[in-house]
C-alpha positions in Angstrom: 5.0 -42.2 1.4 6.5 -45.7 1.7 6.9 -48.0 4.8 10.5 -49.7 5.1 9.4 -52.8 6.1 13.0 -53.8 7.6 12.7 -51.2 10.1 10.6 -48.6 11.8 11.4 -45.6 9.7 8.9 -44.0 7.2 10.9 -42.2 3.9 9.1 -39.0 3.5 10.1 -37.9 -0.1 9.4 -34.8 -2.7 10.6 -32.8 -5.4 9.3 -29.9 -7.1 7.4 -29.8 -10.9 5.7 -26.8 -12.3 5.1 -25.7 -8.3 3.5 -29.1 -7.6 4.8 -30.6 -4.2 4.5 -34.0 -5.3 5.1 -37.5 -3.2 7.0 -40.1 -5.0 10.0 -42.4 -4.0 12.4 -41.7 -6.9 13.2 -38.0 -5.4 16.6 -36.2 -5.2 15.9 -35.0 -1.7 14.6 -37.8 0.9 13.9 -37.0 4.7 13.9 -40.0 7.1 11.4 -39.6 10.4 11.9 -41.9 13.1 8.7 -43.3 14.7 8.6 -45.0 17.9 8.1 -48.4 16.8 4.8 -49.5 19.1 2.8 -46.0 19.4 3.9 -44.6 15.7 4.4 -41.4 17.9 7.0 -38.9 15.7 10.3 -38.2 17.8 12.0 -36.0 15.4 12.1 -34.4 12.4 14.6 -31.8 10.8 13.7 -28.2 10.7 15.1 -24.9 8.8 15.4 -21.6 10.3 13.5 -19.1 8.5 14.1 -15.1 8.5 10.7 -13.0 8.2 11.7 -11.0 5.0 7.9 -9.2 4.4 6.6 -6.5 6.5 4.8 -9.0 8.5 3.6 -12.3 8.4 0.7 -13.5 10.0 0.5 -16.8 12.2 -2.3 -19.3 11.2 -3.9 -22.2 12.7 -4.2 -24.0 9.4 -2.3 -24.1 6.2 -4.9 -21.8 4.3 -5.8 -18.2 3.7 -9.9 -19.1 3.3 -11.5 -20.1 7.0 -7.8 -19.8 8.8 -7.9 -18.0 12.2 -5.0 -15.8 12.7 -3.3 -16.5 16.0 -0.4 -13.7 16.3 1.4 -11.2 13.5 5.9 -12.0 13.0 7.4 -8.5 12.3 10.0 -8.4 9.4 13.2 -10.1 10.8 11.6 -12.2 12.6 13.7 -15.5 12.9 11.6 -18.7 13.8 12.3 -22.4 12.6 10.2 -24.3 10.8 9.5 -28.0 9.9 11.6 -29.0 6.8 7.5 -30.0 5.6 5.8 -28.1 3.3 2.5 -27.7 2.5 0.7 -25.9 -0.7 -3.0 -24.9 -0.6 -4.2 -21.5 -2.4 -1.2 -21.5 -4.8 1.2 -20.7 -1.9 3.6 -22.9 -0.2 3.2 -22.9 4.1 5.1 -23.9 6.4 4.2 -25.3 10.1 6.7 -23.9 13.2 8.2 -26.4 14.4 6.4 -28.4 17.5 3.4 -26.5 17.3 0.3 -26.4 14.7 0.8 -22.7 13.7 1.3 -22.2 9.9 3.1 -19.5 8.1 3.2 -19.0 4.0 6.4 -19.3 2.6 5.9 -18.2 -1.3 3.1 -17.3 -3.4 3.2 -19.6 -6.4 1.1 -17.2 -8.6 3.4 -13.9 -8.0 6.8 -15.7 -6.6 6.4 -13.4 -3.6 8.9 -14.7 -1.1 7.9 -14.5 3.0 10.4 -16.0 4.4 14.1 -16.8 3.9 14.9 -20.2 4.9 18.3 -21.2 5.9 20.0 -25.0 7.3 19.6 -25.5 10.7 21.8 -28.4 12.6 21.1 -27.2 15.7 19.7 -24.2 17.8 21.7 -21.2 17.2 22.5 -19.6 20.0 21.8 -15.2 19.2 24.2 -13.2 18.0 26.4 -12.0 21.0 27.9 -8.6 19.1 25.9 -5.6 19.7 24.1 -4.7 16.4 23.1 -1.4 14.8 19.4 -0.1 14.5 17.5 2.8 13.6 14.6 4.7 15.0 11.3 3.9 12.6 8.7 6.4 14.1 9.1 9.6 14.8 10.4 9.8 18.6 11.5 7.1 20.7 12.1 7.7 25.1 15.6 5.9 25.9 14.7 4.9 29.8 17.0 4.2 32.6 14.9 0.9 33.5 13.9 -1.3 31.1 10.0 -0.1 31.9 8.0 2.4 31.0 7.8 3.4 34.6 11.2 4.0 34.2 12.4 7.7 33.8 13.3 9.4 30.3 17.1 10.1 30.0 16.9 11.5 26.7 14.8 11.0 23.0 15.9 9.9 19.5 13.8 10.8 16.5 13.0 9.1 12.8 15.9 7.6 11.4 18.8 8.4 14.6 20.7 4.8 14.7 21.8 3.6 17.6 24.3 1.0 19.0 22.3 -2.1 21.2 23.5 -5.0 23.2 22.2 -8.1 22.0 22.8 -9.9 24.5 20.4 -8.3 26.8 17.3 -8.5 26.0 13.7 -7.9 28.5 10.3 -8.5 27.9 8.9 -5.6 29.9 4.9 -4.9 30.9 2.6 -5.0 28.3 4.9 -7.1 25.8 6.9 -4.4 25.0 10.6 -5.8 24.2 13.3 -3.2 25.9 17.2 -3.5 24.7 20.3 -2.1 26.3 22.1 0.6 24.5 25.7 0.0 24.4 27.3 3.0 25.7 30.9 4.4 26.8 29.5 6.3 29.6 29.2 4.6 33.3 25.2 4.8 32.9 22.5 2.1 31.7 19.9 3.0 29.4 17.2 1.4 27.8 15.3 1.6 24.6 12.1 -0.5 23.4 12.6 -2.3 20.3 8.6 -3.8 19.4 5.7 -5.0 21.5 5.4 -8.6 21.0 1.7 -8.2 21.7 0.7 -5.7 18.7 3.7 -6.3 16.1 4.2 -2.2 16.6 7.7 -1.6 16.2 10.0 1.2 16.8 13.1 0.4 16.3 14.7 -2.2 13.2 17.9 -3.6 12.9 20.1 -1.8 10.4 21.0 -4.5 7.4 22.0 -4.4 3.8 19.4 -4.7 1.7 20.6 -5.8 -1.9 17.2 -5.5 -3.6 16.7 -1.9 -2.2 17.9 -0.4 -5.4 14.8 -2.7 -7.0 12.3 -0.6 -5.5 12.7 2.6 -6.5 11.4 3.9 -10.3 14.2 2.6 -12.7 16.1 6.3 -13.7 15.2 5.4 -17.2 11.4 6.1 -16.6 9.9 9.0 -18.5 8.1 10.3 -15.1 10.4 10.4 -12.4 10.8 12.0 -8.4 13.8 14.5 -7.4 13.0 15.5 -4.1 9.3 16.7 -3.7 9.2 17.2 -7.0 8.4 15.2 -10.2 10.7 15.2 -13.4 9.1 14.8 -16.5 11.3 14.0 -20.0 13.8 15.5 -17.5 12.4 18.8 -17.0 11.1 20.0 -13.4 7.1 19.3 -13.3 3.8 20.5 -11.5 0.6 20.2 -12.7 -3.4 21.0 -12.4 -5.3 18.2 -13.5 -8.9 16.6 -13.0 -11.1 13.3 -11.9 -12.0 11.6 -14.6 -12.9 8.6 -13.0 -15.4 7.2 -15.7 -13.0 8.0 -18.7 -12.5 4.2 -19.7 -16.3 3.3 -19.8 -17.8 6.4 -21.8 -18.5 4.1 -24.9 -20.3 0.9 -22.6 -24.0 2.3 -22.6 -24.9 -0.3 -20.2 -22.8 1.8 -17.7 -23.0 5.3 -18.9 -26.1 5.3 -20.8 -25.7 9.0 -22.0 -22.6 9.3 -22.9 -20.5 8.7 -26.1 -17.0 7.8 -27.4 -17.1 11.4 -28.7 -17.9 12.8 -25.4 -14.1 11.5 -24.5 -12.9 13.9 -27.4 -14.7 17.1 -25.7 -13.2 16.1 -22.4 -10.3 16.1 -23.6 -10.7 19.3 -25.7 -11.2 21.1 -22.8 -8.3 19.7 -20.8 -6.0 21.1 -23.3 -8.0 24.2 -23.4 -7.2 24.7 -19.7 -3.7 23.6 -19.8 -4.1 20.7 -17.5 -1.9 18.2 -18.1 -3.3 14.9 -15.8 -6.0 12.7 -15.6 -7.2 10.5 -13.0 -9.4 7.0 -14.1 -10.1 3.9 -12.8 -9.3 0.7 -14.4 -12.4 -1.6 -13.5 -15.9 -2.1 -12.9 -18.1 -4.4 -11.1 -20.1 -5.4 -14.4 -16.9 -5.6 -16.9 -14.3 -8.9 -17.0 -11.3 -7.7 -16.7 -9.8 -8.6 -20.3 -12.4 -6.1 -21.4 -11.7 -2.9 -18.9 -8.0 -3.7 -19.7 -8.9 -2.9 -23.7 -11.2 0.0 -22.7 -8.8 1.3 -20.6 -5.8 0.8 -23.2 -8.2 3.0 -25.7 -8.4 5.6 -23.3 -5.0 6.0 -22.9 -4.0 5.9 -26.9 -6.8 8.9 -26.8 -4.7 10.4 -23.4 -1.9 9.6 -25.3 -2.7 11.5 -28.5 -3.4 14.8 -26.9 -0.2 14.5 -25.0 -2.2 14.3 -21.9 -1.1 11.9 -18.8 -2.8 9.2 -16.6 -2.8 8.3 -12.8 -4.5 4.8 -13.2 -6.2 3.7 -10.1 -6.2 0.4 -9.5 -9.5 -0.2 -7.8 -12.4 1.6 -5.7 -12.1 0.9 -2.2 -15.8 2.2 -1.5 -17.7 -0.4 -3.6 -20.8 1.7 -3.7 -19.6 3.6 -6.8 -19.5 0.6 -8.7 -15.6 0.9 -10.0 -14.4 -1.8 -8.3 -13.4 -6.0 -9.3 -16.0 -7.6 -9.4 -15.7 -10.6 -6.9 -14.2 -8.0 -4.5 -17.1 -6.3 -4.2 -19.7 -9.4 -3.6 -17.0 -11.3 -0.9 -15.1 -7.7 0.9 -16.7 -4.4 0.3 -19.7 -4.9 2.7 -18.8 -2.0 5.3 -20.1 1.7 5.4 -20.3 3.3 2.2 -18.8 -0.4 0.7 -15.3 0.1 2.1 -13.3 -3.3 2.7 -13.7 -5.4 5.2 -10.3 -4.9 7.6 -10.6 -8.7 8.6 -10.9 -10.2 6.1 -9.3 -7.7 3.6 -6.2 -6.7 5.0 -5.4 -9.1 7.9 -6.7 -11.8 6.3 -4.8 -10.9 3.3 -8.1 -11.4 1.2 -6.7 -9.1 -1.7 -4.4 -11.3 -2.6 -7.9 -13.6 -4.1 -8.9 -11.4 -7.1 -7.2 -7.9 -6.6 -4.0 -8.8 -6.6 -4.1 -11.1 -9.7 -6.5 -8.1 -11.6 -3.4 -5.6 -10.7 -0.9 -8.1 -12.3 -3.2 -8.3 -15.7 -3.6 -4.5 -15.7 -0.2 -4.0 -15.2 1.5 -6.3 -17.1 -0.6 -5.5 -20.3 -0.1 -1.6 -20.2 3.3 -1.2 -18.6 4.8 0.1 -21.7 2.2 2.5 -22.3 3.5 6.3 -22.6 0.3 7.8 -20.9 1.0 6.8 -18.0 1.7 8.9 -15.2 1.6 6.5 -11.9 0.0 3.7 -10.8 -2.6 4.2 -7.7 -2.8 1.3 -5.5 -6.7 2.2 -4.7 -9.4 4.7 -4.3 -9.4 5.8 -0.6 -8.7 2.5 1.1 -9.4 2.8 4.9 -9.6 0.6 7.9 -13.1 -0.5 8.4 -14.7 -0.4 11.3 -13.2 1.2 12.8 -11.3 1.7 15.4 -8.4 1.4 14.5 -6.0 -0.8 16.3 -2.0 -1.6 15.9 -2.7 -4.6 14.5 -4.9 -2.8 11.9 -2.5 -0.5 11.6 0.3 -3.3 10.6 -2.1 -5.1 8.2 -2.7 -1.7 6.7 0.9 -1.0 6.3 1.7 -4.5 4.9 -1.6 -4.5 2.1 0.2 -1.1 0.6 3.8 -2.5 1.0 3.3 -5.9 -0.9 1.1 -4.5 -3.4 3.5 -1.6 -4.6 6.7 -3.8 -4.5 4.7 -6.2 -6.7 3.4 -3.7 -9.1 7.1 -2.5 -8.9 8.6 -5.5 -10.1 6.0 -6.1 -12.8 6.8 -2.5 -13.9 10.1 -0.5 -12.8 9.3 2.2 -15.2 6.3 3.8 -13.8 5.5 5.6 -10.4 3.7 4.1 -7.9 0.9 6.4 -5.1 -1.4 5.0 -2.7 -4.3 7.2 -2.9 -5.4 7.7 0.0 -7.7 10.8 1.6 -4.4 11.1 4.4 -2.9 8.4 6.4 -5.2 9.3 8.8 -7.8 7.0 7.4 -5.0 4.4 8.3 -3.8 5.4 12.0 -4.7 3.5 14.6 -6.5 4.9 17.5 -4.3 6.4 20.0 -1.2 6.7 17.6 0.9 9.7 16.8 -0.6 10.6 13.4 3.0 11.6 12.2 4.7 8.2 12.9 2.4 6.3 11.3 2.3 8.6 8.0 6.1 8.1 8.2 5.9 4.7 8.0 3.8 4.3 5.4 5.6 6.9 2.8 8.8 5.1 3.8 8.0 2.5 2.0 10.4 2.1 -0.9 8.0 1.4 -3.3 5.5 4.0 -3.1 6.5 7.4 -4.9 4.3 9.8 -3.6 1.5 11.1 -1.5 -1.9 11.8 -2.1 -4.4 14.0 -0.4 -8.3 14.3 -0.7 -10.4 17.2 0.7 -13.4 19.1 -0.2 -14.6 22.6 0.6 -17.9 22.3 3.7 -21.2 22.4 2.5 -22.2 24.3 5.5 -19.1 26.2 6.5 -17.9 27.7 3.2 -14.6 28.6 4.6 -13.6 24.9 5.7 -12.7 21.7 4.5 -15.3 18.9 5.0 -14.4 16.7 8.2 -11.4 18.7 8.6 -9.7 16.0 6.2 -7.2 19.1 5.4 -6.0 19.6 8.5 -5.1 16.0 9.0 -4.0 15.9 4.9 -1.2 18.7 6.3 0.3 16.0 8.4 1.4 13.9 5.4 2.4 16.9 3.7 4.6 17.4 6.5 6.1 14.0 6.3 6.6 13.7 3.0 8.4 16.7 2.9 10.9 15.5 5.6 10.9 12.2 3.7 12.0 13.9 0.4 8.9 12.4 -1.8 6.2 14.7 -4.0 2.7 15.4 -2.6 -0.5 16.4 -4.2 -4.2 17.2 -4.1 -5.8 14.4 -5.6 -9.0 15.1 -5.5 -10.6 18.6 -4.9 -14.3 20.1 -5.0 -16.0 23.2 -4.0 -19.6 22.7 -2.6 -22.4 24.0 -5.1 -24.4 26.6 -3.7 -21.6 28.1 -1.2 -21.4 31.8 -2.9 -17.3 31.7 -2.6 -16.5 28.5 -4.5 -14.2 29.8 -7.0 -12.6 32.1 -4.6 -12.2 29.1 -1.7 -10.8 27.2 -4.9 -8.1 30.1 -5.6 -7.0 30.0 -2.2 -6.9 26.5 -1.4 -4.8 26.3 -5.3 -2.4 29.2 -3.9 -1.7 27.6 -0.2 -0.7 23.8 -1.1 1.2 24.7 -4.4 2.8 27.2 -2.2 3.3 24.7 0.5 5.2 22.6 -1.6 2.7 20.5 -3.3 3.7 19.2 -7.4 0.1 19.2 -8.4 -3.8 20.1 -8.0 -6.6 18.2 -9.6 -10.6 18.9 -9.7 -13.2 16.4 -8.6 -16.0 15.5 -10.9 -15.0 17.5 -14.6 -17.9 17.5 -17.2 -17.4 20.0 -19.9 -19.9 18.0 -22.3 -22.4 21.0 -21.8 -25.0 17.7 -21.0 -25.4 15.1 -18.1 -23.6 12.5 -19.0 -23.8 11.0 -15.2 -19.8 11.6 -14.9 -19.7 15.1 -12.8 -20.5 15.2 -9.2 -23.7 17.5 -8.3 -22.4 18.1 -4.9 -18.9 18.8 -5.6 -18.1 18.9 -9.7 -17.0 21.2 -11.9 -19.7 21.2 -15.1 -21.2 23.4 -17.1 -24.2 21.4 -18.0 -26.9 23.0 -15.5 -27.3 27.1 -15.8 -26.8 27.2 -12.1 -23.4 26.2 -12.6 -22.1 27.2 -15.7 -21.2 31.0 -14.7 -19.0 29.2 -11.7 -17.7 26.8 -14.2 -16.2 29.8 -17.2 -15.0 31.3 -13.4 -13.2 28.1 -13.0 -11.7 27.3 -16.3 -10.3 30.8 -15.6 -8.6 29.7 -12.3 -7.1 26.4 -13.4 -5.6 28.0 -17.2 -3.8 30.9 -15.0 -2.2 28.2 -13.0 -1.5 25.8 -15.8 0.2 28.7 -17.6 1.8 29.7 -14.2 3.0 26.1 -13.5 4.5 25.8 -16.6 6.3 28.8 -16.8 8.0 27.3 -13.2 
């Protein structure tokens, strides 16, 4: 900065070079702030508007993601203004609302992630006085007579109904929640609740044209495409059975898997083909290994994948940090609740991710995108709020972690699908919340593909699902079905020692493919005939213990008939 010495004004000047915000006086763009010229006290400055374009943007106290408090949470569309000022810390360029010291991040430098659109501002604009259309984003919404919730219910509107409001009156009811008139022909006044400025939950959003919509779907040149709840495969209609094998990458690193062997990789795969199954699940790091290395480990597993004509679902990271497949700075600074999940503070609302999981996604992807074994890419390993409860807020941070990580792995790789998964949304839904709404908003999302379900037969109760995870998995099979997107069982395991484990298998097999689902795949597969520490001696399917091999011939049974069943549509 320079001081004119003929006057009181201070020339406040920048330009940008190799996203460095730089001070200098030879500049194209120079702003002028007036000072009062015995107390140096600012009067004025100019200011942009800016248009929250991300799911949600959170409100700091200080220009920084590392020891910032989070004051409040702007849902998308948003419009504030902000201080034509910018700011960079963390690679990302911030922005302070104007007359206040609240700070909110403009672009990420390292991805080119945009959060806000900014647009010239002269003077305040006054709202927009034509009535607007918007559309229902859960799954039922009470249109009042009174803008209150004490008001009585004149009729309903459900996921996706649009409807016409005024936008010229608007009321900030009890509880924050913002009410709208509907604009109506009849001679009666009804109201409907747009968000609650309190929480950032929102149930209604303004319908506008989104031009990069068509950038967020799987290009229709990708070898692995959706149609419906269905997956296409080199064009051709495809389901699947498939298994876990979520050590696949690291067989040859002795210091992880001590027993096992590059060759062990070749039975596993014999045996796969041997079945019929057609999938594999893997995860692409560990805690011990850099991630230039897991990157060639896991690139050798997939030419092996590849060679057998087998696919891969390639999952990302381990949300519970006590198996050990997770980054490795993750899991000393985030993974520190029950059974190592992710902090939700720090992780999610804090937007910690964005520190060392975001940038290993970008390397993962960005080295094996053109890689023909791959099926999808899974945003993580049964990420969950932590502690729980839940609250909206949680909720929202939830949401916005799987929305800006899938829209950046989709614009790193458009030919590829994209899956979250998750055990069921319910490990996401905030206390209180209809479980429906919120699986609805999170499969919504453009970029994510499909679903994903966990669930594993009782160890006590042989004819139940552990923690009743299936009845709450059949809520997102409900909604994804009404969304038009594929499902499947992602991970499945029968208890060892319950005598009906192959039967309980066969059923649960006959009710979700019946129900719709594209594909089935076992937890914990070992065929090695030895412990090779990659089964799961609770839940597996091995044949390296005598107690188990009868029930593991039994199963390789089960899963061919499908496989031959599945193919033969």
């Amino acid at each position: 900065m320079e001081r004119d010495p003929s006057s009181t004004k201070i020339l406040a000047c920048w330009y940008l070079i190799s996203n460095d915000w730089n001070c200098t006086r030879a500049t194209l763009d120079c702003l002028t702030i007036k000072y009062n010229k015995s107390s140096l006290k600012k009067e004025s400055f100019m200011s942009k508007k800016a248009t929250i374009i991300a799911f949600k943007l959170n409100v700091r106290n200080k220009p920084t993601t590392i020891g910032s408090q989070i004051l409040r949470v702007l849902p998308r569309d948003t419009i504030v203004e902000v201080e034509d000022m910018p700011q960079k810390a963390d690679n990302i360029i911030w922005r302070r609302l104007r007359n206040s010291q609240e700070w909110i991040a403009e672009i990420d430098l390292s991805t080119g992630e945009r959060f806000i659109q900014l647009s010239e501002i002269s003077e305040p604009e006054p709202p927009p006085t034509d009535p607007q259309t918007w559309k229902v984003v859960v799954r039922r919404v009470n249109i009042r007579n009174v803008p209150s919730l004490n008001g009585d219910v004149v009729r309903t509107i459900t996921f996706e109904d649009e409807i016409v409001l005024d936008n010229n009156t608007r009321h900030v009811g009890e509880k924050g929640w913002v009410w709208r008139k509907i604009v109506s022909d009849e001679n009666t006044e009804e109201w409907v609740a747009e968000v609650n400025e309190n929480t950032g939950f929102r149930l209604l959003e303004r319908v506008v044209e989104r031009e990069d919509i068509d950038d967020l779907v799987v290009s229709s040149n990708a070898r692995v495409q959706t149609q419906g709840t269905q997956f296409i495969l080199d064009g051709e209609p495809f389901r699947f059975v498939g298994a876990n094998l979520r050590e696949f990458a690291y067989y040859t690193r002795s210091d992880i898997l001590p027993a096992a062997t590059a060759n062990d990789q070749d039975v596993q795969i014999t045996a796969l083909r041997q079945i019929g199954m057609r999938v594999v699940r893997l995860f692409a790091p560990h805690h011990r290994i850099d991630t230039a290395t897991s990157i060639q480990l896991l690139k050798n597993a997939l030419d092996k994948l590849h060679q057998a004509n087998l696919l891969a679902i390639v999952t990302l990271t381990d949300a519970l940090g006590v198996s050990g497949y997770n980054i490795t700075e993750d899991r000393v600074r985030f993974h520190n609740q029950i059974l190592g999940h992710v902090n939700k503070t720090t992780y999610f609302h804090e937007e910690g991710y964005r520190l060392f999981y975001l940038p290993f996604v970008e390397r993962v992807v960005q080295s094996l995108r053109d890689h023909p074994a791959i099926f999808a890419w899974e945003i993580g390993n049964e990420f969950a709020i932590h502690p729980q409860p839940a609250n909206s807020n949680d909720g929202n941070a939830f949401l916005a972690f799987h929305d800006t990580v899938s829209r950046r792995i989709r614009q790193l790789d458009p030919n590829h699908l994209i899956t979250t998964g998750l055990v069921n949304t319910g490990h996401g839904t905030p206390a209180f919340h209809n479980a429906e709404d919120y699986a609805r908003r999170l499969y919504s999302i453009p970029s994510i593909d499909f679903a994903t379900v966990h669930f594993y037969q009782h160890m006590n109760n042989p004819n139940a699902a552990m923690a009743d995870e299936e009845g709450r998995s059949l809520v997102d099979l409900r909604v994804v079905k009404s969304l038009g997107k594929p499902i499947i069982v992602e991970e499945f395991g029968s208890a060892i020692g319950n005598h009906n484990r192959v039967n309980f298998t066969a059923m649960k097999l006959n009710a979700w493919i019946s129900s719709g689902a594209a594909g089935f795949m076992q937890w914990g597969f070992s065929a090695t005939g030895r412990d090779i520490g990659v089964g799961d001696n609770q839940f597996g399917m091995d044949n390296y213990s005598s107690a188990n091999t009868p029930i593991f011939d039994a199963l390789v049974r089960l899963y061919r008939d499908w496989a031959k069943n599945l193919a033969n549509g």
